[in-house]
Every structure is written in structure tokens, then in C-alpha cells.
PALUM-565315 format. One record per residue: x, y, z of N, C-alpha, C in turn; residue in three letters. Coordinates in steps of 0.05 Angstrom, whole numbers, padded with zeros to 5 digits, always signed. Atoms other than C-alpha are relative to their C-alpha. Layout:
<sites>
XYZXYZXYZALA ...
</sites>
This chain:
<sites>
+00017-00024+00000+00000+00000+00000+00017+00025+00000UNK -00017-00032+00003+00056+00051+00014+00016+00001-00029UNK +00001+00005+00031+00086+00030-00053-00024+00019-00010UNK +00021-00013+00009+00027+00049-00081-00008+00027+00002UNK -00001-00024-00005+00015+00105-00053+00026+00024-00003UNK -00026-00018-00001+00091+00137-00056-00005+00008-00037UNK -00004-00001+00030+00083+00122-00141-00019+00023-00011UNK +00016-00015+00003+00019+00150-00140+00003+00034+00002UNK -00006-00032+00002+00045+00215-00113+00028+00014-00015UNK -00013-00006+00013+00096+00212-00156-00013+00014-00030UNK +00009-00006+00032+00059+00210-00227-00021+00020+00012UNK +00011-00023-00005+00016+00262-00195+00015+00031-00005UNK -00034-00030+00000+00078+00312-00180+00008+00003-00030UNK -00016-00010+00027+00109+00301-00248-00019+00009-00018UNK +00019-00009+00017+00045+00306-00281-00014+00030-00007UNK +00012-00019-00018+00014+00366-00246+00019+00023-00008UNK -00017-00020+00006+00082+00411-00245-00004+00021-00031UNK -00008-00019+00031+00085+00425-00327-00029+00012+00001UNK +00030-00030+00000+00003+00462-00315-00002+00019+00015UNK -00009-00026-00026+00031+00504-00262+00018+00030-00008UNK -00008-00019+00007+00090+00527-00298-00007+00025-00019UNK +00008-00032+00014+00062+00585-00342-00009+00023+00023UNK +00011-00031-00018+00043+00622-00278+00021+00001+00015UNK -00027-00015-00008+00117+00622-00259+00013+00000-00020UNK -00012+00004+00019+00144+00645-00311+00038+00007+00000UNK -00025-00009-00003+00207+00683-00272+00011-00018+00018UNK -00007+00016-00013+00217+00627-00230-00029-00011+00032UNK +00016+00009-00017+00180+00582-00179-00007+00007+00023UNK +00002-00007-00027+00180+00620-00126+00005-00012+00024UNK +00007+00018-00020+00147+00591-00063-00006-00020-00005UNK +00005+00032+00003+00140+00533-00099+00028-00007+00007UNK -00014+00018-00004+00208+00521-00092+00006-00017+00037UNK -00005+00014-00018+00199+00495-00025-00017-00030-00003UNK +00007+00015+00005+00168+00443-00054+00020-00033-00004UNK -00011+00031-00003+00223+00378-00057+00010-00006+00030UNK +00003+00015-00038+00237+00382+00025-00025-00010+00014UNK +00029+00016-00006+00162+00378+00027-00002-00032-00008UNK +00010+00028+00008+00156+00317-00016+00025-00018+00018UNK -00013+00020-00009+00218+00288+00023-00012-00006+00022UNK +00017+00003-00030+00183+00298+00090-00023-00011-00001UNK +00028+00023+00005+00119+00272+00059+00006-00020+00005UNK -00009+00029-00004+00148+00217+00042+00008-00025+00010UNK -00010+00007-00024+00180+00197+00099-00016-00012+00013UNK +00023+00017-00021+00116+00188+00141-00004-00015-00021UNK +00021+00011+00016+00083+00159+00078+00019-00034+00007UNK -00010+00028+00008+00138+00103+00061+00015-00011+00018UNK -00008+00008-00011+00175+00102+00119+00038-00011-00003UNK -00023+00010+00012+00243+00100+00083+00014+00024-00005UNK +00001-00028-00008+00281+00158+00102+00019+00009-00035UNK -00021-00004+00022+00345+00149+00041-00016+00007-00029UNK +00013-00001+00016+00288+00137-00010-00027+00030-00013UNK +00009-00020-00002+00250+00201+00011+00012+00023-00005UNK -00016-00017+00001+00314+00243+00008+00004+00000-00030UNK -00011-00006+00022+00332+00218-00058-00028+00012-00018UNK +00026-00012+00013+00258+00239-00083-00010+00027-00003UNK +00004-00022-00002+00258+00295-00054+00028+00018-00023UNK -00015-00009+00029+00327+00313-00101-00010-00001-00021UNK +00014-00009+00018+00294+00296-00151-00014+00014-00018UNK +00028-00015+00011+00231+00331-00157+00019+00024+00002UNK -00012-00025+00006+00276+00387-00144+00015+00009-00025UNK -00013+00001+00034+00323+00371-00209-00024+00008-00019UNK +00020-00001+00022+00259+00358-00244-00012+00026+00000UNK +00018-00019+00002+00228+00423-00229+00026+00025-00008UNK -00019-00013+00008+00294+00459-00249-00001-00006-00036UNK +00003+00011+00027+00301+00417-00314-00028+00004-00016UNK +00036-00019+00015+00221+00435-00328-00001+00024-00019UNK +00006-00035+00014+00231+00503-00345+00022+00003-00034UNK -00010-00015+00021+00278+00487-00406-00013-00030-00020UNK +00017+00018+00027+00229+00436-00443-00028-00023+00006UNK +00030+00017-00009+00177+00379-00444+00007-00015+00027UNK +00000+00003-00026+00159+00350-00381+00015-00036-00010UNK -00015+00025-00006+00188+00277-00406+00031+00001-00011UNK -00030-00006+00004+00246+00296-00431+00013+00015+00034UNK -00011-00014-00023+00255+00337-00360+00002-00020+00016UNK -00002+00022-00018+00252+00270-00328+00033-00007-00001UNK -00030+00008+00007+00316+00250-00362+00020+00021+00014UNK -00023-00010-00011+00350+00315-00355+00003+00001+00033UNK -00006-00010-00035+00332+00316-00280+00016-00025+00014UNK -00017+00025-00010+00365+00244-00266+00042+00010-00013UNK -00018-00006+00005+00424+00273-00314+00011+00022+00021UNK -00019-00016-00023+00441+00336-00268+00001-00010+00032UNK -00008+00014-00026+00432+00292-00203+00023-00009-00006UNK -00034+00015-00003+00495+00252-00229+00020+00022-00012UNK -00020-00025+00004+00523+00315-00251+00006+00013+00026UNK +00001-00015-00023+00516+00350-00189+00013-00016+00023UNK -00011+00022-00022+00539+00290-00143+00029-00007-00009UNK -00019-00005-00001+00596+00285-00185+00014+00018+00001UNK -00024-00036-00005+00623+00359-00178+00004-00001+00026UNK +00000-00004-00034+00607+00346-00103+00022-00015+00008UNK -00016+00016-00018+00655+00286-00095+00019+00005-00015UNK -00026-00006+00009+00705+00312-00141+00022+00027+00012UNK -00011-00015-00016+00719+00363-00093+00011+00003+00019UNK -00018+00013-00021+00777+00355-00050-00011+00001+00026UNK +00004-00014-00020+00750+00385+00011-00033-00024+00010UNK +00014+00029+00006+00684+00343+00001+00006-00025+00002UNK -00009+00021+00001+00723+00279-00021+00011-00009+00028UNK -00010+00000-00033+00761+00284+00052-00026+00007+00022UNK +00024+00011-00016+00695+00288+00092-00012-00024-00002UNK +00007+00023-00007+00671+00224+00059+00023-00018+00011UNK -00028+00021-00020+00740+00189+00085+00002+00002+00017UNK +00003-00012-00036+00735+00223+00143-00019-00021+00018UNK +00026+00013-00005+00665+00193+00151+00010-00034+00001UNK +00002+00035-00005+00684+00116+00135+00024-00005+00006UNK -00020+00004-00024+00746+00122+00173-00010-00002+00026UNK +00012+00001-00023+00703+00131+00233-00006-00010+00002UNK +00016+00018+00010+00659+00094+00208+00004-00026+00015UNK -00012+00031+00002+00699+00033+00202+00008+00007+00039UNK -00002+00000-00027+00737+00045+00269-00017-00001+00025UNK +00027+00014-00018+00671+00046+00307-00008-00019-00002UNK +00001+00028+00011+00654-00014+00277+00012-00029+00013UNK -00027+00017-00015+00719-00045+00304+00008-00007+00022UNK +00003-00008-00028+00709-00017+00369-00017-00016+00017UNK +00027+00010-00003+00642-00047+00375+00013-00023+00000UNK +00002+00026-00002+00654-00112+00349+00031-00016+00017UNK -00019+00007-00014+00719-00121+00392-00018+00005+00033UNK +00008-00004-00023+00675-00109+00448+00012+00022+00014UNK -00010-00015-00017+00712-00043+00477-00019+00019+00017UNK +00027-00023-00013+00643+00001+00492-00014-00019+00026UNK +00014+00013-00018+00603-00056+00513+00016-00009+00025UNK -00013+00008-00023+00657-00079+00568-00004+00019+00023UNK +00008-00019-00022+00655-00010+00597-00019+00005+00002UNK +00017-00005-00005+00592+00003+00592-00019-00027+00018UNK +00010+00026-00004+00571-00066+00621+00009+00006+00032UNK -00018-00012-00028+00618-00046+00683-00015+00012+00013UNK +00010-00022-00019+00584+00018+00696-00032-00004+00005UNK +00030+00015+00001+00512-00021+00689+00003-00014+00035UNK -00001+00025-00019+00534-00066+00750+00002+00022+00027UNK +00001-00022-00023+00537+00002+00792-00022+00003+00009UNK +00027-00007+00007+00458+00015+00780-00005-00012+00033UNK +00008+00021-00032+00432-00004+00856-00029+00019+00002UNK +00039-00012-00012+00357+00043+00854+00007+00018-00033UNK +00008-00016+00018+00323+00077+00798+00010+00025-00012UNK -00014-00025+00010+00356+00145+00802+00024-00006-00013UNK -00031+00006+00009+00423+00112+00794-00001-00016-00025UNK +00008+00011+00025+00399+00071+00737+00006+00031-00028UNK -00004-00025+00026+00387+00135+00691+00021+00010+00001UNK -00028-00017-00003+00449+00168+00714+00017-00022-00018UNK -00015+00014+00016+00488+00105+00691-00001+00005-00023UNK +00015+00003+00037+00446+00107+00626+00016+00024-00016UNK -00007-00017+00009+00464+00182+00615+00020+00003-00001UNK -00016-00002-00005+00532+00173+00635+00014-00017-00022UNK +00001+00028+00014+00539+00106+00591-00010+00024-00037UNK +00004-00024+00020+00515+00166+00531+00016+00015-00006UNK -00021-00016+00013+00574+00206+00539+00012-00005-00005UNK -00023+00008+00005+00621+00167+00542-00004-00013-00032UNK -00004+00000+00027+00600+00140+00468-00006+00020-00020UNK +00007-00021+00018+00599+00203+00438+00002+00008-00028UNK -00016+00014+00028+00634+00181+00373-00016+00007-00030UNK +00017+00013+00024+00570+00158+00338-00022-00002+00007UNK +00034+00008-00018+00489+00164+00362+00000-00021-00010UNK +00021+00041+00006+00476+00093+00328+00008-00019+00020UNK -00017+00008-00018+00532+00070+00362-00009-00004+00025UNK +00004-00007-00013+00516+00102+00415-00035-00019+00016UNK +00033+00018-00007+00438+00069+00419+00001-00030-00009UNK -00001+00031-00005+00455+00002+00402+00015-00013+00017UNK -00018+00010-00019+00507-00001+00453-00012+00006+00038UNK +00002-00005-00031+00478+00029+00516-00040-00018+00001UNK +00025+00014+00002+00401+00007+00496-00012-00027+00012UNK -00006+00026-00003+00417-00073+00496+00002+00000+00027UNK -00013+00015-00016+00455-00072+00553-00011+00019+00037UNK +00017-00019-00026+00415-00012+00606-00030-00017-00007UNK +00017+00004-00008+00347-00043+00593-00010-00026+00021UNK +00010+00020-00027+00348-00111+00642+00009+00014+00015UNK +00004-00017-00023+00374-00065+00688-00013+00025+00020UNK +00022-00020-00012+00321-00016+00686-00026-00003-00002UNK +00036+00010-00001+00261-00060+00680+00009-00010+00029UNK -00008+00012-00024+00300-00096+00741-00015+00018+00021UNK +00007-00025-00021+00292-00022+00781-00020+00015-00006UNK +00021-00016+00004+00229-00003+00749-00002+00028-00008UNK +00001-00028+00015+00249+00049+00703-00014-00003-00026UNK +00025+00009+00020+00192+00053+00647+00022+00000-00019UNK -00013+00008+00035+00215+00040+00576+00003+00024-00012UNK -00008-00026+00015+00197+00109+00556+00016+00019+00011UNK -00021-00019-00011+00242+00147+00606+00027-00011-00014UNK -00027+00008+00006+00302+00095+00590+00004+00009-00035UNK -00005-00003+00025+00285+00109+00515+00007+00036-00004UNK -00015-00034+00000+00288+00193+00522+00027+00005+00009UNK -00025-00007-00006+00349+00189+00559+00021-00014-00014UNK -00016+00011+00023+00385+00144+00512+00002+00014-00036UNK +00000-00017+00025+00360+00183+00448+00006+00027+00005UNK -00005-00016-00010+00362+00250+00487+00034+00004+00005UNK -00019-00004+00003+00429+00235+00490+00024-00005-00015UNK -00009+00010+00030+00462+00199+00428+00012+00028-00015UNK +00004-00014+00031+00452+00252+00382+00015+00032+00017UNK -00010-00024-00006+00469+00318+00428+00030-00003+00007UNK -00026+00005-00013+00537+00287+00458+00018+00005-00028UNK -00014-00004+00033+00554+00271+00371+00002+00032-00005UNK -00007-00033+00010+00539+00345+00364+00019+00010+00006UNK -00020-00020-00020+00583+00377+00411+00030-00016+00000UNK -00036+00013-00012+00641+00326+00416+00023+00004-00021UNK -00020-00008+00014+00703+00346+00386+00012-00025-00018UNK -00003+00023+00018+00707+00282+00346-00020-00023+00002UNK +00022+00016-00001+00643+00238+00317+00005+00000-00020UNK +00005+00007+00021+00617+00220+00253-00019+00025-00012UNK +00014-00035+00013+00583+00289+00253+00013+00015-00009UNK -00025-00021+00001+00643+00329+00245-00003+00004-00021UNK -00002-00013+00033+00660+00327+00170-00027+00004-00007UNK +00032-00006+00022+00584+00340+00154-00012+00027+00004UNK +00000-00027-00015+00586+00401+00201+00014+00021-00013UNK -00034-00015+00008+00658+00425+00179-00014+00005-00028UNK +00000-00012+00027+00624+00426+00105-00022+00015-00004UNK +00023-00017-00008+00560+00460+00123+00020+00030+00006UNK -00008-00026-00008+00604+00513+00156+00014+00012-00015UNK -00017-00013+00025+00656+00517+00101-00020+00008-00024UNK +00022-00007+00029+00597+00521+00042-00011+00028+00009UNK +00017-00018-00003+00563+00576+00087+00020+00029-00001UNK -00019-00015+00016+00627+00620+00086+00006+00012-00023UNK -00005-00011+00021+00650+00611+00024-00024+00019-00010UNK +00025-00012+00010+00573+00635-00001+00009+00031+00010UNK +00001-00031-00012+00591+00704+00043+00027+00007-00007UNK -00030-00013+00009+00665+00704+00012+00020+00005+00019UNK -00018-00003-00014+00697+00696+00072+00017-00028+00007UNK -00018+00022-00003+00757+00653+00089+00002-00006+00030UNK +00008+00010-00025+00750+00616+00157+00006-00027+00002UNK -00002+00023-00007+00771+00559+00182-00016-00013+00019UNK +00029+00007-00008+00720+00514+00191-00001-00022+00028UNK +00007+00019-00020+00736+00463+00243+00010+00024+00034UNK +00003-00017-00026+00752+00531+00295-00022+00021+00004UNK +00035-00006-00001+00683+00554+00280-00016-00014+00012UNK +00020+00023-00021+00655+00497+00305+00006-00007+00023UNK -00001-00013-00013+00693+00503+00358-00014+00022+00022UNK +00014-00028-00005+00671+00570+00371-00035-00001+00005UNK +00028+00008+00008+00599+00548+00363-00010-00015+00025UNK +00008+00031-00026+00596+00492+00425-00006+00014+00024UNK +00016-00004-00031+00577+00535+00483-00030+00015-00012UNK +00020-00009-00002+00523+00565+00443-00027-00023-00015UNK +00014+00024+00007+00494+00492+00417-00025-00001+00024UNK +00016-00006-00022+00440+00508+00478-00019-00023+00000UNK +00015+00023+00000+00390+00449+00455+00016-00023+00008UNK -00021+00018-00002+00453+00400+00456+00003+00001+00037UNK -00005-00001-00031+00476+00422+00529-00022+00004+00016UNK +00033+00006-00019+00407+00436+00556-00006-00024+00007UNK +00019+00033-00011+00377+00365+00546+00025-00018+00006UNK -00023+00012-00019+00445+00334+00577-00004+00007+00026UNK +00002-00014-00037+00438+00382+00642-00029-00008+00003UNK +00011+00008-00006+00370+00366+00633-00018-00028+00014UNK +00000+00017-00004+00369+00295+00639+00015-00012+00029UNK -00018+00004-00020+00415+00290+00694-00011+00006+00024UNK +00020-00008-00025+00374+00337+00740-00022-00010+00001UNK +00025+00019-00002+00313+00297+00718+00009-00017+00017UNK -00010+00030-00011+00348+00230+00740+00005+00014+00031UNK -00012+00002-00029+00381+00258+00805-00028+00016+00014UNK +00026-00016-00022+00314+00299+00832-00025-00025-00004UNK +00016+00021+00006+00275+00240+00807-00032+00015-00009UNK +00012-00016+00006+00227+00294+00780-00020-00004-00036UNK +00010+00012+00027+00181+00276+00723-00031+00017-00005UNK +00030-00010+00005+00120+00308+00689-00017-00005-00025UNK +00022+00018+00030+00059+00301+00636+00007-00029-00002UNK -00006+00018+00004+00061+00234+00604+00026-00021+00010UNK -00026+00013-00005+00129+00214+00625-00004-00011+00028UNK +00007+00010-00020+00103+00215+00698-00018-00020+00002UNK +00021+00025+00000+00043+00168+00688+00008-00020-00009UNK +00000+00020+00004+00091+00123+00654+00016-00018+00020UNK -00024+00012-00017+00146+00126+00713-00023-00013+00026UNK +00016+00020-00018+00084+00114+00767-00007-00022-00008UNK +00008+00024+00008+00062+00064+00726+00019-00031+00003UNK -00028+00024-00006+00133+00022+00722-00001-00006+00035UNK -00009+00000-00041+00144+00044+00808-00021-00023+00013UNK +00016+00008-00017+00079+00027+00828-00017-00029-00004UNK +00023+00020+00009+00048-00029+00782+00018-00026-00008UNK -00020+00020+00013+00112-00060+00762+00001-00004-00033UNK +00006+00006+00038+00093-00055+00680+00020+00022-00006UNK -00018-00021+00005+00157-00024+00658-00005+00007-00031UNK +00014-00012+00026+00117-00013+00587-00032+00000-00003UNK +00038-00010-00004+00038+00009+00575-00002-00042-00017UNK +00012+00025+00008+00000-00051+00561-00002-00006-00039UNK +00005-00003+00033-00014-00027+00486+00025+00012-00024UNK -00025-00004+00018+00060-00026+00471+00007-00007-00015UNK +00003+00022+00019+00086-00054+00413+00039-00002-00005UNK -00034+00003-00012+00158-00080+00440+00018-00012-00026UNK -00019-00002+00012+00209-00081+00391+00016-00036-00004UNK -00020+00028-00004+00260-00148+00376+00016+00018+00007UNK -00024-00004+00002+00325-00135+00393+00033-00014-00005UNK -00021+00018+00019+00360-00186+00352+00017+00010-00016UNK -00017-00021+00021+00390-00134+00305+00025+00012+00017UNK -00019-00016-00008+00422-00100+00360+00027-00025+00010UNK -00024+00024+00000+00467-00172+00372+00017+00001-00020UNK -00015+00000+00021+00494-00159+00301+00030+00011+00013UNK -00018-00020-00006+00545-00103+00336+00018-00026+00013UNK -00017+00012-00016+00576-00164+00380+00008-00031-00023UNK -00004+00018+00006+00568-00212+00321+00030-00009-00018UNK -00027-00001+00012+00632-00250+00290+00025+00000+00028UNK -00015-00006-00024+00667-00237+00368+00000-00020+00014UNK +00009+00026-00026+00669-00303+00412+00022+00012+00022UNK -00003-00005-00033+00684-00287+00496-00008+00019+00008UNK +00013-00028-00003+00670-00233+00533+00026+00023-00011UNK -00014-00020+00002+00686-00160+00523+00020+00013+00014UNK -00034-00009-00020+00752-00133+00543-00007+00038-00005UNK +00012-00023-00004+00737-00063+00570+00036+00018-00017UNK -00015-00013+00020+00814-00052+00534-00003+00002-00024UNK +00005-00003+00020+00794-00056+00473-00014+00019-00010UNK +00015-00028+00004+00763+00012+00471+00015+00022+00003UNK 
</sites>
């Protein structure tokens, strides 16, 4: 059905666009916010985030390529300047060294993982956990220290903090905010992740555009005490956990775990976590907390 539906709003879009253009004739205006839309559509629709991104390029090519002929010929040229445009991108040194950058980390997280070096320590500081408050603290603590990589980061502390916080009756959806709440803000801020080169070329592209020369990795830098969403929900989480302080929804799910013992709502719909064994697969014994 999402098939269906994704195609459908495809031959809609391409169809639709060429009876529009005569009323832009100097350019699309506010239409051009039109291919982040269709990526974001898409997203809820099909559920496929890579497939939504590359659609959303698309329709944007295509609605570039529109304005210099028929709408099936604009199909072609709009697949032609995607591989035009992707190759000017990676032929550019500066570019080309962010993707190496990227599967150098990549890989070395990878290595990290499957040598067991995260999970050893993090397995360690799990065996500290002795009441509920101390549970989340571990969790959040068990967050910074993989700051590297949020996937990383949530397949490694996820696995190995939840028998210990169904044990102490920490609901599923607190252990899940403070694990995602912290993944992704620690990657922002930390002076070496898999975010970096994607940052570093955001900041260098936005430069050059204003003609100024700047070096981009002491911009970002420069940038980390005023990341305020990043360091907020870290200080946040922390004073949640240690005041044991909870509100709206989050509280009805933590009385619910304290008092009823159901460390998830009845009408939850619990996950496998067979995928997240892949990270240790290929490794026979335990994890050696040196190997990290």
C-alpha cells in the first residue's frame, strides 16, 4: 500500500508541475519549497528515510530541468544533473576528505564495537545501578562516554541498560528519552564523531557563499557553548534522573513502572532486539573493557 501510494504521488507531482508552470514564468517562487516537502511527505508515507531524500532531489532537479522543455524529456534531464551535481560534489577535494573522514570513523567504530571495547565499559558501569535514580544516571553517563556515533551510541547502551532498568522499574519510555536525548546531542558537541566532517562542510559552504575565508573546524569550535538544545537536554536529563522529577506523560509512565511493576503500557508494541546482537556478532568471549 505505501508503494502504491509513494508512485501515486509521484505521477501526480510530475504530471501536475508542467500546468503550473506558465504562472511562474520568472521562477517558482514559493514553490520552490516544494522537494523538502515531498521528502518529508514521504518519509511518514513510506517510511524510508534514504528513499525520501533521494525523491525529494529529484523533484527538485525535475522542477529545475522543467523550465527548459517537455515535461518527459525533463525527467531524463533531471536524473542527468543529479549525477552531474553528485559528481562535482565528490570531485571536490574538501568534500572527497569528509567522505574518508566519515568511513574512517565509520569503520573504526565498527571495530570498536565488534571487539567489544564500549560494551565492556559500559557493562561495568551497568553493575553500579543499585535504585532507579542511579539507573538513569548510569544510562546518561553510559551516553557520553559513546559520543563518537548516536547509532553506536543506541545500540550499545540500549541492549545492555534495559534488564537493568526493568529490574529497578524504570519505564521503557524514560530509559528510551534518555538514551536518544542523548546519542545525538553528545555527537553534536564532541570534538570528534561521525558528525564532524558533515558540520565542517556546512560551515565551510556557508562561508565561502559570504566570501569569507574561515577555518571551519575553529568555527565549530567557537559554536559549542552556544549549541544550547545539545547542552540543555544533557543538564536536563541529569537533574531529571538525580531529583527524580518527572512530568505530563512521562510521569504516568514512571508511576506506572514504580507502582504497578509494567515497565511498558499494556498497548505497547515491543520491539525485537535481535539486530542490536549484530554489533557483538563475528566476536566469541566476553568484552575486554581494553579494547576501547
Amino acid at each position: 500500500m505505501k508503494k502504491i501510494s509513494t508512485l501515486v504521488f509521484l505521477i501526480v507531482f510530475v504530471v501536475l508541475m508542467p500546468f503550473l508552470l506558465p504562472l511562474f514564468p520568472d521562477g517558482w517562487g514559493i514553490w520552490s519549497i516544494i522537494p523538502p516537502l515531498v521528502a518529508i511527505s514521504l518519509a511518514f508515507i513510506s517510511k524510508n528515510v534514504v528513499f525520501s531524500l533521494f525523491t525529494g532531489i529529484f523533484s527538485g532537479a525535475y522542477l529545475v530541468a522543467l523550465r527548459e522543455g517537455h515535461w518527459l524529456s525533463a525527467i531524463i534531464r533531471a536524473f542527468v544533473l543529479m549525477t552531474q551535481q553528485m559528481i562535482n560534489a565528490l570531485s571536490d577535494p574538501w568534500n572527497a576528505g569528509i567522505v574518508i573522514q566519515t568511513f574512517t570513523i565509520g569503520g573504526l567504530i565498527a571495530l570498536i564495537s565488534v571487539m567489544g571495547g564500549t560494551r565492556a565499559i559500559a557493562e561495568k558501569l551497568a553493575k553500579r545501578a543499585r535504585s532507579a535514580a542511579s539507573a538513569q544516571i548510569y544510562t546518561w553517563l553510559m551516553g557520553i562516554f559513546i559520543f563518537f556515533d548516536d547509532y553506536a551510541n543506541l545500540l550499545t547502551v540500549g541492549p545492555i541498560m534495559r534488564p537493568v532498568t526493568d529490574k529497578l522499574k524504570v519505564s521503557r519510555e524514560k530509559l528510551a528519552f534518555i538514551i536518544d536525548s542523548t546519542a545525538a546531542p553528545i555527537a553534536d558537541i564532541a570534538l570528534i564523531s561521525t558528525w564532524i566532517g558533515y558540520e565542517l562542510g556546512l560551515i565551510r559552504q556557508g562561508y565561502a557563499a559570504l566570501g569569507i575565508e574561515a577555518n571551519a573546524y575553529s568555527v565549530f569550535i567557537q559554536t559549542i557553548p552556544y549549541r544550547f538544545y545539545s547542552l540543555l537536554i544533557l543538564l536536563f536529563i541529569f537533574i531529571s534522573a538525580k531529583t527524580r522529577r518527572d512530568f505530563g506523560p512521562m510521569l504516568k509512565a514512571e508511576r506506572r513502572a514504580r507502582l504497578e511493576g509494567k515497565v511498558f503500557a499494556d498497548d505497547a508494541a515491543i520491539m525485537s532486539a535481535a539486530d542490536t546482537e549484530k554489533l557483538s556478532a563475528g566476536r566469541k568471549g566476553p568484552p575486554e573493557g581494553s579494547n576501547a
